[in-house]
Each structure stands twice: as structure tokens, then as C-alpha cells.
C-alpha positions in Angstrom: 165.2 99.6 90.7 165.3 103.3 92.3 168.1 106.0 92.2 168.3 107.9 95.6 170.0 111.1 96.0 171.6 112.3 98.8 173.0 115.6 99.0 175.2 116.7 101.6 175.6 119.9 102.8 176.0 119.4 106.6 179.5 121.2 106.1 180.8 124.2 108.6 182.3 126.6 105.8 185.5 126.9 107.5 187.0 128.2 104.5 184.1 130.6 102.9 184.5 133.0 105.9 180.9 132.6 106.4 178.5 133.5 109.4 176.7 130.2 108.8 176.9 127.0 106.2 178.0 128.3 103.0 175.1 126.4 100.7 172.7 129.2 101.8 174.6 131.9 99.9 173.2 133.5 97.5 174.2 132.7 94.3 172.4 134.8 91.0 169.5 135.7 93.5 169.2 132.1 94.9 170.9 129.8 97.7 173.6 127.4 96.8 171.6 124.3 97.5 168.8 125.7 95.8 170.3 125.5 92.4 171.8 122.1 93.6 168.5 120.8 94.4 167.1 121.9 91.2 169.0 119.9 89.1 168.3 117.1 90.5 164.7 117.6 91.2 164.0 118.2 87.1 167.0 114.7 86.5 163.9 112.2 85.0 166.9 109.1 86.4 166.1 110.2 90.2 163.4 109.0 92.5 163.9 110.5 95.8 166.2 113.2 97.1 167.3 113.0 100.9 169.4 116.1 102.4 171.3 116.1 105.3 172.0 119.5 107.0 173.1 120.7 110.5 170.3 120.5 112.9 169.5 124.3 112.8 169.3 124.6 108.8 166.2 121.7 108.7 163.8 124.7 108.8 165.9 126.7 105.4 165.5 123.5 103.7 162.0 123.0 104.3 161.3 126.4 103.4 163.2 126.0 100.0 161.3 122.9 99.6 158.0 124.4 100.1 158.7 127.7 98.4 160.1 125.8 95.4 157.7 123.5 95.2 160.3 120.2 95.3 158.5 117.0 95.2 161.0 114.7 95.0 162.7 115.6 98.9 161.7 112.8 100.9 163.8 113.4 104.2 165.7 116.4 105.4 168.3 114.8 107.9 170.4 116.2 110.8 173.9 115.6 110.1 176.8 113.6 112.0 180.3 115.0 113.2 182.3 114.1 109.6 181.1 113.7 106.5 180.9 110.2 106.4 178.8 110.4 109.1 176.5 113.1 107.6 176.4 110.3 104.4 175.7 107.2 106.9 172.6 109.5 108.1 171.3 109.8 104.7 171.8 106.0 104.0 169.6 105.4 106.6 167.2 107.4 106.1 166.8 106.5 103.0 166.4 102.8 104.4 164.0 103.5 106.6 161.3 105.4 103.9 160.3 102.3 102.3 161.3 98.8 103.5 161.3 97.7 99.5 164.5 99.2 98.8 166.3 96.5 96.8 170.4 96.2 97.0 170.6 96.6 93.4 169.2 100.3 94.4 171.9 103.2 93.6 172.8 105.6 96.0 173.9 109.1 94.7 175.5 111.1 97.0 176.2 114.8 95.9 177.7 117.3 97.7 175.4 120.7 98.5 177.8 123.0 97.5 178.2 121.3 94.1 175.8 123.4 91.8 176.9 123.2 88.5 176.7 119.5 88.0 174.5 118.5 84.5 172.2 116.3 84.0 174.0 113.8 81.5 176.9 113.5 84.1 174.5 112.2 86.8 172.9 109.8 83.9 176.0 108.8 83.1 176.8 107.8 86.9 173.8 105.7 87.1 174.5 104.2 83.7 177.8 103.1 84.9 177.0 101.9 88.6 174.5 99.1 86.8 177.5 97.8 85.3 180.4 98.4 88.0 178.6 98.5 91.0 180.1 101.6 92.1 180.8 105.3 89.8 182.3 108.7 90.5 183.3 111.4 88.3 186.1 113.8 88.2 188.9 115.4 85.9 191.7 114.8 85.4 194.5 116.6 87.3 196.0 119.2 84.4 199.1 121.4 86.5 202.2 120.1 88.5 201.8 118.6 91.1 204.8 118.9 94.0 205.0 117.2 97.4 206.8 120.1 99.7 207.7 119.6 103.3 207.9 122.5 106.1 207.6 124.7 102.6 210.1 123.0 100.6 209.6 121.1 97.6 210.9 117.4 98.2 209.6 115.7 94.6 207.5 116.4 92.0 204.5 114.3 91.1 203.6 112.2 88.1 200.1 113.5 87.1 199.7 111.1 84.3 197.0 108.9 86.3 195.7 111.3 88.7 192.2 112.6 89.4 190.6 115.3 90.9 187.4 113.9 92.5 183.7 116.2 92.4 180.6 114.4 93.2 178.1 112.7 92.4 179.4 109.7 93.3 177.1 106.9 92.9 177.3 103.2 94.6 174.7 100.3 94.8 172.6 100.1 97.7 173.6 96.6 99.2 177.4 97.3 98.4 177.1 101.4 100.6 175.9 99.1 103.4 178.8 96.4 103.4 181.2 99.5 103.0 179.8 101.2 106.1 179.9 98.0 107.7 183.5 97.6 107.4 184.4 100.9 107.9 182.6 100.8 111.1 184.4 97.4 112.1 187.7 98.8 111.0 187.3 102.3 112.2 188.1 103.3 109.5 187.6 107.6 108.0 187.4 108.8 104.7 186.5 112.2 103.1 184.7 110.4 100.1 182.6 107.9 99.1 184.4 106.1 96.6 187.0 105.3 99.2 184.7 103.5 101.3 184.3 100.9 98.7 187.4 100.9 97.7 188.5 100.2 101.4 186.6 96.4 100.2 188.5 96.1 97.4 186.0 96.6 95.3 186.5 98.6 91.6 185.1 101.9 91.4 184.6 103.4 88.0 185.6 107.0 87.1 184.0 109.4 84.7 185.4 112.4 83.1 183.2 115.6 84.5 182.9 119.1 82.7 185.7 121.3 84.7 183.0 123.5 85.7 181.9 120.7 88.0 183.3 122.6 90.9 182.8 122.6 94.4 182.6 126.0 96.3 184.4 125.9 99.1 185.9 129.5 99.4 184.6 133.3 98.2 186.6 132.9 94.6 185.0 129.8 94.4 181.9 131.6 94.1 182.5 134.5 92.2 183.5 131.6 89.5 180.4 129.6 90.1 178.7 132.8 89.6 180.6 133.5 86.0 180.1 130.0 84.6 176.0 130.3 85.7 175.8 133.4 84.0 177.2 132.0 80.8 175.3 129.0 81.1 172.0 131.5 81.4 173.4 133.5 78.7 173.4 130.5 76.0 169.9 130.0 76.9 169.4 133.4 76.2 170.4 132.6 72.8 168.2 129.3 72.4 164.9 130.7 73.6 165.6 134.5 71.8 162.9 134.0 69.8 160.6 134.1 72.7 161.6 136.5 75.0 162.0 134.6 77.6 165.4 135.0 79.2 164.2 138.4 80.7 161.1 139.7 81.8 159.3 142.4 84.1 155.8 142.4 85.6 154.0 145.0 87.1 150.6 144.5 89.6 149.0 147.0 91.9 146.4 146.1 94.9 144.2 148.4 97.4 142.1 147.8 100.4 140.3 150.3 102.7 140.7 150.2 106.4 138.6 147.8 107.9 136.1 148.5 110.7 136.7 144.9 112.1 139.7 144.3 114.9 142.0 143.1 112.1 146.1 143.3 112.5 147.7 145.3 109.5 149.4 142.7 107.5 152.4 144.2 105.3 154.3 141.9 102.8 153.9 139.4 105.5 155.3 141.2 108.8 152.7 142.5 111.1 152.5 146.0 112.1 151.9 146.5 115.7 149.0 148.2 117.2 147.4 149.4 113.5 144.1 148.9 112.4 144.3 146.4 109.6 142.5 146.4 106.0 139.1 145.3 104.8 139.4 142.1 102.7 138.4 138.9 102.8 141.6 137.4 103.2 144.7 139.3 105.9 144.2 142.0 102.7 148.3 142.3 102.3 148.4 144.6 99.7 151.7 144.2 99.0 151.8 140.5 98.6 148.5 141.3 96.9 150.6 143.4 94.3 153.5 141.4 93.6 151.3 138.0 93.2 149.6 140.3 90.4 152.9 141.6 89.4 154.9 138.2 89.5 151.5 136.6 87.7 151.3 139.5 84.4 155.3 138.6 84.0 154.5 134.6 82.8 151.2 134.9 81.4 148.9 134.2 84.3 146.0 135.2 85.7 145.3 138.2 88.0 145.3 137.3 91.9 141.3 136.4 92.6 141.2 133.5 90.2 143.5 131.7 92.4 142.5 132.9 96.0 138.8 133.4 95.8 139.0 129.8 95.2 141.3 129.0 98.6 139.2 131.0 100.3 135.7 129.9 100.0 136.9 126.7 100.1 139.3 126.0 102.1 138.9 128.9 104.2 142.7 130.4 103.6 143.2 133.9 104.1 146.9 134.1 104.6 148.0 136.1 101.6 151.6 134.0 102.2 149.3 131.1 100.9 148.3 133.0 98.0 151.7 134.0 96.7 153.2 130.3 97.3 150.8 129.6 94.2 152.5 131.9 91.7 155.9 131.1 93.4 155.5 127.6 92.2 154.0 128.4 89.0 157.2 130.2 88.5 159.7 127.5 89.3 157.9 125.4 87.0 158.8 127.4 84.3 162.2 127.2 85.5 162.3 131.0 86.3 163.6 132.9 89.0 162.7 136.7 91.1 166.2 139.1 90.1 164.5 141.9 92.1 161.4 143.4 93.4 160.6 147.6 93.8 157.2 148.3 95.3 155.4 151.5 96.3 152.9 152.3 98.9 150.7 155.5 98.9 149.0 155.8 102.0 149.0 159.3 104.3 148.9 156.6 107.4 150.3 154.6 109.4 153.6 155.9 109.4 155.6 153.1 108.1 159.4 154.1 107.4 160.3 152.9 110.7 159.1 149.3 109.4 160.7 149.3 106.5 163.2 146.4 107.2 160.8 144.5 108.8 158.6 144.0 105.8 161.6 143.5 103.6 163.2 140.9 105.6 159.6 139.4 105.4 159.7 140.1 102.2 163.1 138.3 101.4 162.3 135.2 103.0 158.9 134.5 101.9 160.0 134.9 98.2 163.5 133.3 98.4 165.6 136.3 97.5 168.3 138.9 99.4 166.9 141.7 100.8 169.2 144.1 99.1 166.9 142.7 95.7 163.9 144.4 97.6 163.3 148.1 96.7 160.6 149.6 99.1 159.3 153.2 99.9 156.3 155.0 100.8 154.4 158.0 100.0 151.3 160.1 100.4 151.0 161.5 96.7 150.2 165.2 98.1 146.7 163.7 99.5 145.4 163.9 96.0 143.6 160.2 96.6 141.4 158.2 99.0 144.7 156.5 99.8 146.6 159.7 100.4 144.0 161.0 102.1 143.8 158.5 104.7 141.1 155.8 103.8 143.4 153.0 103.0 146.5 151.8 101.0 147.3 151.5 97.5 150.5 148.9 96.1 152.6 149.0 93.3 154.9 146.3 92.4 157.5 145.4 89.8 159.5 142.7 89.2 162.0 141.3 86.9 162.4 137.6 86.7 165.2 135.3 85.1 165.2 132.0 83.1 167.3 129.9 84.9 
């Protein structure tokens, strides 16, 4: 028997005043669904994680698979018109990536903007699916409830058996697809899961979630997501004191001379038009050079030619975004995360202010961060070096990383 995820995050953020779906916001230095993902990614209870998204977010979710080195996605799915459609998607999906899927299966569906879930709360939803067939948690409803009327209070409700519902939400493979079914038959539309089986007349058990189970749905939403991550961080602070570990800072450096070959100057992956490139085996980014160095010293690794010369001779890879997906992933597996970068280049030429946001917006994407974490400027140290002087460039890169 397998437990499938599916996370939904096809939603259009009507509420969050957002330019575009609200589970790409950054939250502490990283999207919504990033942390979402996470959690269950490192859950030892889940097999496979399917997400559905709008059509034009597939590619941000591939790239936050990649960059984060997620094994456990299986399907990134275009979403339908409601959210039961968006779920159906995932269902079938899910169906179709392995025709031994049993009934007895669970499906966990979990919305994308629902970060802050833990790991014994999902257990606990799979524990009690086995037994009922069909599990959801929530909390119970704690202030007065009134039903009003064009703005005037007609009655006030009796909150003793009343539940707020959060995800997951967690129902047995065979039993999702008879609760489609007669949805579909009876056209009927819900805005959760549990009342699609509930629609059959089937029991659904309910679990008592931590309050901080919340979903973000508008800006205060977040800035309280963001306080009860912090604390969260902060009492792992306290458990892994000892080592040092909640906070640390690396710092690499990298140079390269002009090359003689027709090679394109490659800048934190952006590529400076019509400038002669630099000598190097590989595109010779010396600023992705740098930070791999810098983002390597702050765990404990090694410097940047253990790891490329290898890819190189090889396998013939001499994109330097290749490189730094290496000690990305290294540093997700120690659960940390980038807080912010500041790099310095001295070189007397090209002139690159004018690029500036270019190579940070590069920057941003390649390592999963805001670009107002990116600190970047440029100098010619009075000409006093080879690099100020004109034969090349010269990197310097710091960074600060979190424990998540």
C-alpha cells in the first residue's frame, strides 16, 4: 500500500493582491510551495508527490524541483476551472503513473499555500484513513460565530460541534474514485474533499491540527506564516546551539583571464552581449564560480574543481549553472537555505553597471532567492591588479545561509 500526495496550488490569489498565484511568494527567502513541498518530500509515510498548478507555473515548479533536488514529484499537472477539478486532475494523474495502484491506496491532498503543516499531523491522517477510510484535520472553531443578513445579525451560532477545516485531507484511493463518480453524475461542487465523500454517505474522520496549520490566503496571512516560521527556526536554534548550525556565512573568490577563443562572457548566468568571454574550461562564470566556493566553505565542502573537473571530463558539462545545482542540492540536504548573497567584481572592463539587473535577476532564479537578497557591485581597485588592469576578472562572494 502507497500514500500519494497531491498538492494543490492551481489557485488565482484573488484575495493576496498578487500579480500572479500567491504559492510563489516568498516566504523567509523561499516560495510558499517550496516550504510546502519540503515537508512532504523529507514525510518517510509518502511515496509520490503530484502538484497541480496553472498551466503557466509548470516551468516554476520544475525549476523548484530541480533546484531543490525533490525526488519524490512524480507529475506536475495543469489545473481545472475549480478546485475540485484541479484535485480530479491530480487523481488521475496519479492513476495513470503506475497501473498497480491498489484502492486501499491513500490519497493526500494538501493545499500549496498550506506551509506549516508537521509531519505527525500528516502521519496521523494516514494512520486514521486505514481505519476510516477517509481523514481530515482541522480545529476547532474558538470565537462567536453570527449568521448576519444584508449586515445585520439574524442569530448566533452554537460553536460547540463546529470545525474549521485545513488540509491534508486524506481519502482511500478506490473510495476518491466512487466520490468523483458521483459527484460527476450528480453535478454536484464542493470546495473540499471531505465533502465529496461525505456527499456518499460515507464517515469521514476529523483530527485536531496545531492552530498554526493555516492557510495563506491574504498579506496578514503571511506576515503570520512568516512569525510562526521564524519561531519554529528559532527553537531549532536552540536544539542544534551546540553546533552552530542555525546561522552561517561563507566566503569564495574565482578569476579567469580573457580568453583568446570566440567565447560569450558568461556573468552569474546572464550573457553579456558582444564581450569577449573568459578562458576556462568550462563558460568560466566567475561569479557562479565564487559563490559555488562560497556557498561550499559555509557546510564543510569541498572547493569548486572537485566537483566540476569531474562533470567536465566526463560528461563534457561546462555550464557553470550545472556546477552550482551540485552545492544547491548539497545544501537542501542539509535542510539549509541562501538568506542573501553580496558579491564583488574587480575588473577595469567591460563596463558592467548597466547589467547589473540582468545578472541578478539571473542570479535570483538560478539560486531560488529574491533579487533584493542579491548584493552586487563592481570595481577597478585603482588598477593596482592584473584584473584592474584589464587582463581579466576577479569574484568575491559571501553568503549567509539558514537552517530551515
Amino acid at each position: 500500500m502507497a500514500n500519494h500526495v497531491i498538492i494543490a496550488a492551481a489557485g488565482k490569489s484573488t484575495r493576496m493582491d498578487a500579480n500572479s498565484n500567491k504559492v510563489f511568494l516568498p516566504l523567509l527567502g523561499k516560495p510558499i510551495i517550496y516550504h510546502t513541498i519540503r515537508i512532504f518530500e523529507n514525510c518517510n509515510s509518502v511515496d509520490s508527490i503530484t502538484i497541480v498548478v496553472q498551466k503557466e507555473d509548470i516551468e516554476k515548479i520544475n525549476n523548484i524541483k530541480n533546484n531543490n533536488n525533490f525526488k519524490k514529484i512524480k507529475n506536475i499537472v495543469d489545473g481545472g476551472i475549480e478546485r475540485q477539478d484541479s484535485v480530479y486532475n491530480g487523481l488521475m494523474a496519479i492513476k495513470n503513473l503506475s497501473n498497480n495502484i491498489d484502492n486501499e491506496d491513500i490519497i493526500i491532498v494538501h493545499n500549496g499555500s498550506n506551509p506549516l503543516v508537521k509531519e505527525d499531523e500528516i502521519n496521523e491522517c494516514i494512520e486514521n484513513t486505514k481505519q476510516y477510510g477517509a481523514a481530515v484535520v482541522g480545529f476547532p472553531v474558538k470565537d462567536t460565530l453570527k449568521e448576519a443578513k444584508e449586515g445585520i445579525i439574524i442569530k448566533t451560532v452554537d460553536r460547540t460541534n463546529l470545525w474549521q477545516m485545513q488540509t491534508p485531507q486524506a481519502i482511500k484511493h478506490g473510495l476518491f474514485l466512487r466520490a468523483f463518480e458521483n459527484a460527476k453524475n450528480k453535478n454536484l461542487k464542493f470546495t473540499d474533499d471531505a465533502s465529496l465523500v461525505e456527499a456518499l454517505g460515507q464517515k469521514v474522520k476529523i483530527i485536531k491540527c496545531s492552530n498554526e496549520n493555516i492557510k495563506i490566503t491574504t498579506p496578514e496571512d503571511l506576515v503570520i506564516a512568516e512569525g510562526i516560521m521564524m519561531k519554529r527556526n528559532m527553537g531549532k536554534k536552540l536544539l542544534f546551539q551546540e553546533k552552530s548550525n542555525f546561522f552561517r556565512v561563507g566566503f569564495g573568490m574565482d578569476s579567469h583571464a580573457f580568453s583568446e577563443q570566440n567565447k560569450p562572457l558568461v556573468l552569474g548566468g546572464f550573457i553579456v552581449p558582444n564581450e569577449t568571454g573568459l578562458e576556462g574550461d568550462s563558460d568560466a562564470d566567475v561569479i557562479l564560480h565564487a559563490l559555488f566556493n562560497a556557498i561550499s566553505q559555509s557546510i564543510g565542502e569541498r572547493s569548486l574543481g572537485h566537483y566540476a573537473t569531474p562533470l567536465f571530463r566526463e560528461k563534457g558539462i561546462a555550464d557553470s549553472k550545472e556546477y552550482i545545482k551540485v552545492i544547491l542540492d548539497k545544501l537542501g540536504l542539509l535542510n539549509y537555505a541562501i538568506n542573501n548573497v553580496g558579491i564583488t567584481i574587480e575588473a577595469k572592463k567591460p563596463r558592467l553597471e548597466q547589467y547589473s539587473e540582468n545578472i541578478k535577476e539571473s542570479l535570483a532564479f538560478i539560486l531560488g532567492i529574491n533579487k533584493d537578497k542579491i548584493g552586487l557591485n563592481f570595481t577597478s581597485g585603482e588598477e593596482l591588479t592584473a584584473f584592474g588592469q584589464g587582463e581579466g576578472m576577479q569574484c568575491f562572494a559571501v553568503v549567509t545561509i539558514l537552517l530551515l
